[in-house]
C-alpha positions in Angstrom: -71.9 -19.3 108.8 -71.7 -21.9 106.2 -68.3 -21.4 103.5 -68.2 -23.0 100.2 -66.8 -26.0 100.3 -63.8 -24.5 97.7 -62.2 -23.0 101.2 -61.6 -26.2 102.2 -60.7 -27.2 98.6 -58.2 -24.2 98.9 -56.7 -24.9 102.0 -56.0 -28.6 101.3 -54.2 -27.2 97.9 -52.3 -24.9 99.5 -51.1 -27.2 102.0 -49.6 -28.8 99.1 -48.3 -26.5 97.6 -46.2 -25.3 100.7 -44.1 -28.5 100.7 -43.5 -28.0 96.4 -39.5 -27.0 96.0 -38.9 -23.7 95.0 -39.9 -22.9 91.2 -42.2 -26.5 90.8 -45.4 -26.3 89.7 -48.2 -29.1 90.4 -51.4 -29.7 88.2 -54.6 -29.1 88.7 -55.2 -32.6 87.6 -52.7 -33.9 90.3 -54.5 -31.2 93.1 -57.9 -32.9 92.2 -56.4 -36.8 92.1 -54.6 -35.8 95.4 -57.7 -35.0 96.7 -60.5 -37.1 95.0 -62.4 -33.7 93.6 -63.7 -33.1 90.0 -61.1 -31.2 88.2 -63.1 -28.4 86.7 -64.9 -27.3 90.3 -61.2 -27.4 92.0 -59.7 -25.0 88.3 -62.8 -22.4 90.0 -60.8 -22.6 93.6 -57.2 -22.3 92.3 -59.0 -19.4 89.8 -59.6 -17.6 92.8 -56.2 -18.1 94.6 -54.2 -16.9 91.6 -56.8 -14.1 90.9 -55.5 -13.2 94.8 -52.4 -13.3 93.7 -51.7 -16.4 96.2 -50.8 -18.8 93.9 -48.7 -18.5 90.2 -49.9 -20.8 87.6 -48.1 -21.6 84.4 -49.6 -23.7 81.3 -47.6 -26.5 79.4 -47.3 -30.0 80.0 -45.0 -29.1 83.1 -47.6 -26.2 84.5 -49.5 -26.2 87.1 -49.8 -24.5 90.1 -47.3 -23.1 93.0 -47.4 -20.7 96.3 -46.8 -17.2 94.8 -45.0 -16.4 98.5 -43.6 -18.0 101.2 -45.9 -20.2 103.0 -45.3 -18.3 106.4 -46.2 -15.3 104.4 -50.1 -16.5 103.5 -52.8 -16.4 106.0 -55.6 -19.0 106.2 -57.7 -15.4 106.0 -55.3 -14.5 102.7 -57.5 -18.0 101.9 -61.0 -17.4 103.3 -61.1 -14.1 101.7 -59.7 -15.4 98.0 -62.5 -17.7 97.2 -65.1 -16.3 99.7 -64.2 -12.5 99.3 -64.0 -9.7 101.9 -67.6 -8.6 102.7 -68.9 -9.2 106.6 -70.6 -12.4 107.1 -73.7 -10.6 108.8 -75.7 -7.7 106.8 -77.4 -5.5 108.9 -80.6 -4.8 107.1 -81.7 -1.8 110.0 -85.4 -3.8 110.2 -85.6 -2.5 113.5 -86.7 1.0 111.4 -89.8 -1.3 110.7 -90.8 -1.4 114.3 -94.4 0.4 114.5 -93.7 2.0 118.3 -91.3 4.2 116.9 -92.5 7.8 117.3 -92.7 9.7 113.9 -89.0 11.2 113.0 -87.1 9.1 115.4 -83.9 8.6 114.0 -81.8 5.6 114.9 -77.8 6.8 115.1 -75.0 4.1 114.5 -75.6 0.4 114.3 -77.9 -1.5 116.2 -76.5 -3.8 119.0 -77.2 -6.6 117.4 -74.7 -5.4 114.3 -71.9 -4.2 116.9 -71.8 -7.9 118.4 -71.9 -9.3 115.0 -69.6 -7.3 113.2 -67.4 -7.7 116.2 -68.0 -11.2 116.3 -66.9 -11.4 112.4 -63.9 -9.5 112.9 -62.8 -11.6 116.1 -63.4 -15.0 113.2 -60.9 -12.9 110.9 -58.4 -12.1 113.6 -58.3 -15.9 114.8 -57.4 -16.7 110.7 -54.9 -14.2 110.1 -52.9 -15.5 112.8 -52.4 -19.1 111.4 -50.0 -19.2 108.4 -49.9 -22.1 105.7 -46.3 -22.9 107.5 -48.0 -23.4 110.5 -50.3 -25.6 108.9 -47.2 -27.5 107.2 -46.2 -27.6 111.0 -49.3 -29.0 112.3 -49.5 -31.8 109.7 -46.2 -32.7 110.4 -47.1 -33.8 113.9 -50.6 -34.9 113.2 -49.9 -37.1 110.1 -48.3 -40.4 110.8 -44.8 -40.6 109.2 -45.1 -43.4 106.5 -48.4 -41.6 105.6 -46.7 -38.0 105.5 -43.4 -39.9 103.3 -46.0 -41.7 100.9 -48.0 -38.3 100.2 -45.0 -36.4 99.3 -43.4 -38.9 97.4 -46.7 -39.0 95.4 -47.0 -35.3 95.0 -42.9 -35.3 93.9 -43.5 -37.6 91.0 -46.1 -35.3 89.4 -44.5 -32.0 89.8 -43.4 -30.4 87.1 
């Protein structure tokens, strides 16, 4: 399974976001410096976070964009889901109906096997995402991100907020 590169896009932002004091927006403009994207393919990604409802946006020259909930409250799946959508990853197409052996009226009942171990497969991917929150990410970059680094970043993102 291949995701559009705007789920990573989305995750990074929202990572962001998490650390933004309460009622502070940041830009899109400031998202996409941050992260060294074109503006107007990152505007698509945050369209679809605040079309979920997982981000508030606000215009004017302080606007931008902020977490709509708490960060322990948004799932990377809450993510996945916002700019990828909700349908299964695998499409069972029932070609097996194709197969020329079958006797005349045979009738296939349920999903194949092949479906049941994908579909399960899919919703095992989805479990694994729900359980990480954005404040487990914050959490996670915390210890992963070397101090002066992780001061520097903030400080950066604090003098564009509005």
């Amino acid at each position: 399974m291949i995701l559009k590169s705007q789920v990573e896009w989305a995750l990074h932002c929202c990572a962001i976001l998490a650390g933004l004091p309460d009622g502070r927006y940041l830009s899109t403009k400031a998202l996409a410096e941050f992260h060294g994207l074109p503006k107007e393919y990152l505007s698509k990604a945050l369209q679809s976070l605040s079309q979920a409802r997982l981000v508030d946006s606000t215009l004017g020259p302080s606007g931008g964009y902020r977490l709509s909930r708490p960060p322990a409250e948004i799932t990377f799946l809450d993510v996945v889901e916002a700019v990828e959508g909700k349908e299964r990853s695998f499409v069972c197409n029932n070609i097996r109906a194709n197969n020329p052996c079958r006797p005349e009226g045979y009738c296939d009942a349920g999903p194949c096997a092949i479906a049941r171990i994908m579909w399960d497969a899919d919703e095992a991917w989805r479990a694994s995402l729900r359980a990480v929150t954005l404040a487990m990410l914050v959490q996670s970059l915390e210890k992963d991100v070397p101090p002066a680094l992780w001061r520097e970043s903030f400080e950066w993102v604090m003098k564009r907020v509005g």
